[in-house]
C-alpha positions as CSV (number, residue, x, y, z in Angstrom):
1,X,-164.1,-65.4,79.5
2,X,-162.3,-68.3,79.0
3,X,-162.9,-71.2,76.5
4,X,-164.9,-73.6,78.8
5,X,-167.1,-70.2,79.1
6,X,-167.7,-69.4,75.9
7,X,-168.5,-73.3,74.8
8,X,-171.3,-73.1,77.6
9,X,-172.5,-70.0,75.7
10,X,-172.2,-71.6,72.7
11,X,-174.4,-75.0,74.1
12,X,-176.8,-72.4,75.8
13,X,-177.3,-70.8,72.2
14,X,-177.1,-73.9,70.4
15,X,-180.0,-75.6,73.0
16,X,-182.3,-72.8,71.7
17,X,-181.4,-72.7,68.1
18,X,-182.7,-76.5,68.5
19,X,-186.1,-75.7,70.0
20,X,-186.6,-72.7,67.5
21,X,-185.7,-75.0,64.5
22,X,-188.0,-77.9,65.8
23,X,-191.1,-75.3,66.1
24,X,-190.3,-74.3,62.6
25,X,-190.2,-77.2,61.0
26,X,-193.6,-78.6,62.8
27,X,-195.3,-75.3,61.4
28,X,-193.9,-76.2,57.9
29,X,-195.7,-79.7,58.1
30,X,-198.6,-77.2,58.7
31,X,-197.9,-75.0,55.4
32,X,-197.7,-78.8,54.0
33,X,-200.9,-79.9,54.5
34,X,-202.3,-76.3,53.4
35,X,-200.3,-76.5,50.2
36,X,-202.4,-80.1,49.9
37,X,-206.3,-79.5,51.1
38,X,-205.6,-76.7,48.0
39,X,-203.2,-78.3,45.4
40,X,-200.1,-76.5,45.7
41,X,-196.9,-77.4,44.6
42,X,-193.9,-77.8,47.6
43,X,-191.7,-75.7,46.3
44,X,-192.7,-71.7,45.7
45,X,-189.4,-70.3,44.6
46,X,-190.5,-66.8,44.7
47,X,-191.5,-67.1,48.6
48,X,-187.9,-68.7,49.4
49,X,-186.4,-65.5,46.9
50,X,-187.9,-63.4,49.1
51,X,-187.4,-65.1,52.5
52,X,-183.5,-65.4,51.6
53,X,-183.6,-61.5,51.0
54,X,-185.2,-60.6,53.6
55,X,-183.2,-62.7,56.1
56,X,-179.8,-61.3,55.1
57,X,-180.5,-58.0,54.7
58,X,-181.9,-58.4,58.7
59,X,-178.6,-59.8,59.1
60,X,-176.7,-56.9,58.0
61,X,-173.8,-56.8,56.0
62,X,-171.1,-58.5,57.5
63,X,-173.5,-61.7,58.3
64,X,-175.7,-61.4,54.8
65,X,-173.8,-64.1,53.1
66,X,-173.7,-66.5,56.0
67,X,-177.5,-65.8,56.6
68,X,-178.3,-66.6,53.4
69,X,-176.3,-69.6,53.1
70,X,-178.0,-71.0,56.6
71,X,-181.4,-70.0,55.4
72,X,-180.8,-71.9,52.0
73,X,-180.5,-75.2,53.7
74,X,-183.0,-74.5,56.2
75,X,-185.6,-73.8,53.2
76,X,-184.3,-77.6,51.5
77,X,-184.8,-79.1,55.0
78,X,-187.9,-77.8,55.1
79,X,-189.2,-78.8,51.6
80,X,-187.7,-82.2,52.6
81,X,-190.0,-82.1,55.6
82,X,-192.6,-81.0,53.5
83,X,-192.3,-83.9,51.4
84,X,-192.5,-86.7,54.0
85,X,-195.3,-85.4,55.7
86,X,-197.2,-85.4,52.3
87,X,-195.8,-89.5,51.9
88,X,-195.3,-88.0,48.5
89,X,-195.0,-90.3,45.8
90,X,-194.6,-90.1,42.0
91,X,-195.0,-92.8,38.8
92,X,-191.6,-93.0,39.1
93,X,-192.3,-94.6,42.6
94,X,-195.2,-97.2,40.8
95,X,-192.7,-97.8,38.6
96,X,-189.8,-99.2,40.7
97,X,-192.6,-101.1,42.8
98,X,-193.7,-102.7,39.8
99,X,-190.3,-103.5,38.8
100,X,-189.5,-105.4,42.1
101,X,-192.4,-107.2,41.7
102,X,-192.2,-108.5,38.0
103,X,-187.9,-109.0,37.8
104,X,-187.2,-112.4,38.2
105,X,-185.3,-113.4,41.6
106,X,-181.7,-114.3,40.0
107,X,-180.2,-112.7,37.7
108,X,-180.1,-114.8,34.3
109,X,-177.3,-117.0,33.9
110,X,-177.3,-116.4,29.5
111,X,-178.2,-114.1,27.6
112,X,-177.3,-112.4,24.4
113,X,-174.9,-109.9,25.5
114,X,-173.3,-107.2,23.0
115,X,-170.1,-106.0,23.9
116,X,-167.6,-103.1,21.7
117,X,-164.4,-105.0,20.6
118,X,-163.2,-108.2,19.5
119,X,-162.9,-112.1,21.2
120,X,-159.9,-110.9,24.4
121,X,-162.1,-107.6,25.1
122,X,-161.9,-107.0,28.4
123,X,-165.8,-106.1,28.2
124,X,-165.8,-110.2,27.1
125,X,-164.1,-110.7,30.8
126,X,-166.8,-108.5,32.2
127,X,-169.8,-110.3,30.8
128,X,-168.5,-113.9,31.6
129,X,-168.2,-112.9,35.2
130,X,-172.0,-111.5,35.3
131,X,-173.3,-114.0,33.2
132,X,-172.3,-117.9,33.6
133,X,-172.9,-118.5,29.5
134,X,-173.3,-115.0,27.3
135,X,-174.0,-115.1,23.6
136,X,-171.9,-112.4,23.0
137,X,-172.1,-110.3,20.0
138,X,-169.1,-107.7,19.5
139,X,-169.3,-104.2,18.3
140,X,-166.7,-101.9,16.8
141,X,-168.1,-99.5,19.0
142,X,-169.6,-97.5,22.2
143,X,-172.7,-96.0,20.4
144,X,-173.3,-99.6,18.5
145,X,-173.5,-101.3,21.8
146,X,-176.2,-99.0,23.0
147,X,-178.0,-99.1,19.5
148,X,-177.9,-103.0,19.9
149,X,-179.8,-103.1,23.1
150,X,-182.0,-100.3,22.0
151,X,-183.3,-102.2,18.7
152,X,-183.7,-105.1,20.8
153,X,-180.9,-106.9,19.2
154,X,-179.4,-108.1,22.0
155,X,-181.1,-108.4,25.7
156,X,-178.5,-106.8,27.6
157,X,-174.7,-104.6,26.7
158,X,-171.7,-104.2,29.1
159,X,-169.7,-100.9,28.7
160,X,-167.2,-99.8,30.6
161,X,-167.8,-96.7,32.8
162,X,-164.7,-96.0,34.8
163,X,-161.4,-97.3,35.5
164,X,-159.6,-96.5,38.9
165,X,-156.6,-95.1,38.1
166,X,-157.3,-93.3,34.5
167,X,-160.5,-92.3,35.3
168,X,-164.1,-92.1,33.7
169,X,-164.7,-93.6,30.5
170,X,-166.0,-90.2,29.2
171,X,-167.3,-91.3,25.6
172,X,-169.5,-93.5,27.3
173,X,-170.5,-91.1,30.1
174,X,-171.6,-88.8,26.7
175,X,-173.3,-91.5,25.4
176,X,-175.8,-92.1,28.0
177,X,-177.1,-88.3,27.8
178,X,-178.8,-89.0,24.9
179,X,-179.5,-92.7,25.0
180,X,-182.5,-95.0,26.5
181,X,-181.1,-97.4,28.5
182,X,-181.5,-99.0,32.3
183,X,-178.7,-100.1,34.4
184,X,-179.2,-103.5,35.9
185,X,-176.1,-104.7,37.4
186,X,-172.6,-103.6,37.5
187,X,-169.0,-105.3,38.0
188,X,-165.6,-104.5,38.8
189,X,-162.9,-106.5,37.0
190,X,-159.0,-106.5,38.2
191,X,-157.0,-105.1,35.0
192,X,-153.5,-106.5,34.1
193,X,-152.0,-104.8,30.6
194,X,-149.3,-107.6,29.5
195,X,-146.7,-106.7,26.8
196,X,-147.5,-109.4,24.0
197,X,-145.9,-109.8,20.9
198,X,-145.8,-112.5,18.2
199,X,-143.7,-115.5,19.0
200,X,-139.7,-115.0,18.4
201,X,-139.7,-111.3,19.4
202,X,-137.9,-109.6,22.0
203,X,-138.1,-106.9,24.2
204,X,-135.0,-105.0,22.5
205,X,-136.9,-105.5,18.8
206,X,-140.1,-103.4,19.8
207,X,-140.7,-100.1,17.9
208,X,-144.4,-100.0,17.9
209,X,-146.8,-100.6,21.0
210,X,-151.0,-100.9,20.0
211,X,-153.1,-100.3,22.5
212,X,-156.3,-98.6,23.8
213,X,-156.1,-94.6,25.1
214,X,-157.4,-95.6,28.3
215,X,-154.8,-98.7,28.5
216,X,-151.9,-96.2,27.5
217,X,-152.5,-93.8,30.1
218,X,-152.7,-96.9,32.7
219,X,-148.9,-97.9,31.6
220,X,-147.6,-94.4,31.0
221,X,-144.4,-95.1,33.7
222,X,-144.0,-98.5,31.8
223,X,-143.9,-96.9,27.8
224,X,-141.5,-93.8,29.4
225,X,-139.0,-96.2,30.3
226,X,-138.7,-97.5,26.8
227,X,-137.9,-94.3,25.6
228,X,-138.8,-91.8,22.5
229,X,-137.8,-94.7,19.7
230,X,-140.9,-96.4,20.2
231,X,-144.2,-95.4,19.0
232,X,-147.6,-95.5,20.6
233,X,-150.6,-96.2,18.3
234,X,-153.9,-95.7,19.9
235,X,-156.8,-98.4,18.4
236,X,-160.5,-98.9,19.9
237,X,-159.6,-101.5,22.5
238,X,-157.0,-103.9,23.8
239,X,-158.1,-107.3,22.3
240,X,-158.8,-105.2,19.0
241,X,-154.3,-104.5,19.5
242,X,-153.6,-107.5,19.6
243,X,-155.7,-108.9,16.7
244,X,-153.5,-106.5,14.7
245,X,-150.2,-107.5,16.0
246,X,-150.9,-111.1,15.7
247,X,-152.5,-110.4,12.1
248,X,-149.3,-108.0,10.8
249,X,-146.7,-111.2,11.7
250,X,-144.1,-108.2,12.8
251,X,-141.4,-108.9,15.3
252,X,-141.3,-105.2,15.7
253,X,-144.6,-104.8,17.2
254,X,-146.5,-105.7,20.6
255,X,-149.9,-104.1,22.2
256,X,-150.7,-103.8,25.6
257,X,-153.4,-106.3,26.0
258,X,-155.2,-108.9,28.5
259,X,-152.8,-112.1,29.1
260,X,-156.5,-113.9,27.8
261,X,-155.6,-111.7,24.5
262,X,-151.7,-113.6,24.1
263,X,-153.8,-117.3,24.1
264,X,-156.7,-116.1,22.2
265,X,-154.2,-114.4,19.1
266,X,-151.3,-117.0,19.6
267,X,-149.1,-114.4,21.3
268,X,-146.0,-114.5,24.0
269,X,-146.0,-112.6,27.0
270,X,-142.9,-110.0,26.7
271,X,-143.3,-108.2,29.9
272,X,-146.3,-109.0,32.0
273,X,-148.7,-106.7,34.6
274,X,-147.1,-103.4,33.2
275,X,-149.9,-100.5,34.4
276,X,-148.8,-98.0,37.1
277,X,-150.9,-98.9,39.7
278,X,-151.4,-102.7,40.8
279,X,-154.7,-101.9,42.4
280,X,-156.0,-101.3,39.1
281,X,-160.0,-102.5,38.5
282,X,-162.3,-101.4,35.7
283,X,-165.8,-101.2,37.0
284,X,-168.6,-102.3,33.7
285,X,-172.5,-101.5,33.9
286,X,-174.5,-103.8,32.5
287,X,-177.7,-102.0,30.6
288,X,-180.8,-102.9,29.3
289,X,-184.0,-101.9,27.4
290,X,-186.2,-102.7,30.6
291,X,-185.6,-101.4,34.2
292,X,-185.1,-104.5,36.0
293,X,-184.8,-104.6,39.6
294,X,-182.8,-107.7,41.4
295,X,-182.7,-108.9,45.1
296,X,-180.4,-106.9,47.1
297,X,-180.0,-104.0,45.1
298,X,-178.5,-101.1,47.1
299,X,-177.0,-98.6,44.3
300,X,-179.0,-96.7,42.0
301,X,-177.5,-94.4,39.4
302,X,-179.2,-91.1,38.5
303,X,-178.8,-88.2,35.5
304,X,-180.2,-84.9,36.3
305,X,-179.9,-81.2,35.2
306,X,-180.3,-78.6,37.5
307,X,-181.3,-74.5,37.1
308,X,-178.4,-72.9,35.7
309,X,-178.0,-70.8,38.6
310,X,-175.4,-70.5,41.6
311,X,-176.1,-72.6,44.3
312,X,-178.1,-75.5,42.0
313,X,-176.0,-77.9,43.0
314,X,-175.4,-77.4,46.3
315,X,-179.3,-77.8,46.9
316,X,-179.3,-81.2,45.1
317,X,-176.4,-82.5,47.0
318,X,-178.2,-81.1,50.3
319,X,-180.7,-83.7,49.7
320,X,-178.6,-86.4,50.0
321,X,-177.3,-85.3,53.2
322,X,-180.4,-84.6,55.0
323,X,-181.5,-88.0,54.3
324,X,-178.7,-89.4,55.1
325,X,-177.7,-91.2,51.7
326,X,-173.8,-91.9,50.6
327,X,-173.0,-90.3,47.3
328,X,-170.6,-92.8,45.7
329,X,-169.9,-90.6,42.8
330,X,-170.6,-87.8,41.1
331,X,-169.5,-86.8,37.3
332,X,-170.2,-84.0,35.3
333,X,-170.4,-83.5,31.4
334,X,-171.3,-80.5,28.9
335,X,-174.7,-81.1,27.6
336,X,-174.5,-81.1,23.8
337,X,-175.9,-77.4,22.4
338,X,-176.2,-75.7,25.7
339,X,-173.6,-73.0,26.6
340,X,-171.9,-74.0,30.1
341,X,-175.0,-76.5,31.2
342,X,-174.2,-79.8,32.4
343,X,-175.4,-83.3,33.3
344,X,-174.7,-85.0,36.6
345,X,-174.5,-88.5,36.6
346,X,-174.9,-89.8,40.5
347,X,-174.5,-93.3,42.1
348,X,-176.1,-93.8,45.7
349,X,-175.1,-96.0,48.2
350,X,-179.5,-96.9,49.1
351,X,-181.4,-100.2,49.5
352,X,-183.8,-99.9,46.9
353,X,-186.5,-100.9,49.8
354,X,-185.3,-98.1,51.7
355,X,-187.8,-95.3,52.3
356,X,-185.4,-92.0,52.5
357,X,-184.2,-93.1,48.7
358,X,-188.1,-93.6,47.3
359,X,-188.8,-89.8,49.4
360,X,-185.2,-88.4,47.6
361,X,-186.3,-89.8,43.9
362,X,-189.4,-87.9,44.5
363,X,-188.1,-84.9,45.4
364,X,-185.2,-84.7,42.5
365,X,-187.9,-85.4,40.0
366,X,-190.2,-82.3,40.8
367,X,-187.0,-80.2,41.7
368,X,-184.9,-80.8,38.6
369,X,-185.1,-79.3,35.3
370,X,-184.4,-82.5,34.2
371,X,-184.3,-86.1,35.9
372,X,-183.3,-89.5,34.7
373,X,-183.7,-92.7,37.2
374,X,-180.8,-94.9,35.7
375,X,-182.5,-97.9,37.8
376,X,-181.2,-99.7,40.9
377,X,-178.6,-103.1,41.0
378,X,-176.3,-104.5,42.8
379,X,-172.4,-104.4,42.3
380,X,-170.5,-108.0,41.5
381,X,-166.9,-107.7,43.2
């Protein structure tokens, strides 16, 4: 046979494979609304244990592993199915409705803000572009900022999360395992690391550079150049480097800092837009105490914790794709006390009005072992 041959083979096959898995999935609505008229849960993982045995062993050896694999998603397919058919909903569900409803229809223009760092921060740039006048309150650090916003001392706190060339802001990622927090907005800010030192330095005189970790490893081509004689101090943020330089009076010394830092600590500009990459943009949440749910929100950021068995994964991210939902990221952290377990933090590219990501949230959060709805915003760019 030749391959036009075995293609129409393939259709012939594929037509049937089509009607079988249509009649399947209409007696699964049936099983549905059996599993309703007598209060049954969805999911019965010690049918689909059995179903996936007995399927690959009737497969035979050299097909048992594919034949499992196929059945697997067939079996989340038809939960899905399951699901809609049942418009199931949860108090999850109530509560995003509710949150629609009450959230006012423009997001506030002040508010008291808390922020980790000094006056320069590059969280300070972040706020002032989400809100038109913050009171900002600064923090020395990550954990403070959330303990802020949990006591109610401050409305809302802007953190950053993840930087596009360095990377996830992992401190921050650990934070929000074991804090209470919702995310109401986010915002991308365009990063530039200047070389500032105190006026009457030069270039040639520098033997110490300040600077953040994550701002370091942004400018790592930029320090290599300058070779082994200088030395790299890390501190807790890049307004907080320049503060010490312009505090220390040293014409040995510089930080890697915002060009708002040089005006705000009376600095000069040695060497300016020094990072790697010029594309280089730090994206900031902004979180608060109460889920609040603007106009036009279409992300929503999840934290969930699946069985710690092969294949967990797999099934959550098969929900997505069988309802059609863009995963915009996906990060993974050691849960504190647990031996190789993990939380996975997801964003989703989903109107909140949109009814595939109200039947997903519903699904997750009688799947999971554990389930955290982050809330849903919108990104400023």
């Amino acid at each position: 046979m030749d391959i036009n041959e075995l293609r129409s083979s393939i259709d012939s096959i594929d037509k049937e494979l089509v009607e079988l898995f249509k009649k399947r999935m209409n007696v699964s609505a049936e099983v549905a609304e059996y599993k309703r008229q007598n209060n049954m849960n969805v999911l019965d993982a010690s049918r689909e244990r059995a179903l996936l045995a007995k399927v690959a062993e009737t497969a035979g050896d050299e097909f048992a592993d594919y034949t499992r694999i196929l059945y697997s998603t067939i079996l989340d397919l038809s939960r899905s199915y399951q699901h809609k058919k049942l418009g199931d909903t949860s108090e999850l569900s109530a509560l995003i409705s509710s949150a629609e409803q009450t959230t006012q229809k423009i997001f506030p223009e002040s508010a008291t803000v808390a922020c980790q760092g000094v006056e320069g921060a590059y969280s300070q740039i972040a706020a002032e572009r989400l809100f038109k006048s913050p009171s900002i309150m600064f923090f020395s650090s990550f954990d403070k900022v959330f303990s802020a916003i949990e006591s109610g001392m401050c409305k809302y706190g802007v953190l950053p999360i993840e930087n596009s060339t360095a990377g996830s802001v992992k401190q921050v990622y650990d934070l929000m395992i074991s804090r209470k927090f919702k995310i109401v907005r986010s915002v991308r800010i365009k990063i530039d690391h200047n070389l500032l030192a105190n006026k009457g330095a030069k270039l040639s005189d520098i033997k110490e550079i300040f600077s953040h970790e994550q701002a370091i490893t942004q400018c790592s081509d930029y320090l290599s150049k300058l070779g082994s004689g200088v030395k790299i101090t890390r501190v807790a943020n890049t307004a907080e480097a320049a503060r010490l330089v312009a505090e220390s009076g040293r014409l040995d010394a510089a930080s890697l800092s915002s060009r708002s830092c040089a005006a705000q600590y009376g600095l000069s500009v040695l060497d300016g837009a020094v990072q790697n990459n010029g594309n280089n943009h730090t994206r900031f949440i902004c979180i608060s105490n109460e889920l609040e749910i603007y106009p036009g929100a279409d992300r929503t950021s999840l934290m969930l914790v699946t069985p710690h068995r092969p294949g967990a994964l797999y099934k959550m991210l098969s929900r997505f794709n069988a309802l059609g939902i863009n995963l915009l990221k996906l990060e993974s952290r050691p849960l504190p006390d647990r031996d190789f377990e993990f939380m996975f933090y997801f964003d989703l590219e989903a109107s909140v009005y949109s009814s595939k990501l109200g039947q997903l949230l519903a699904e997750l959060e009688q799947e999971c072992d554990e389930f955290t709805y982050l809330g849903s915003y919108s990104e400023v760019i």
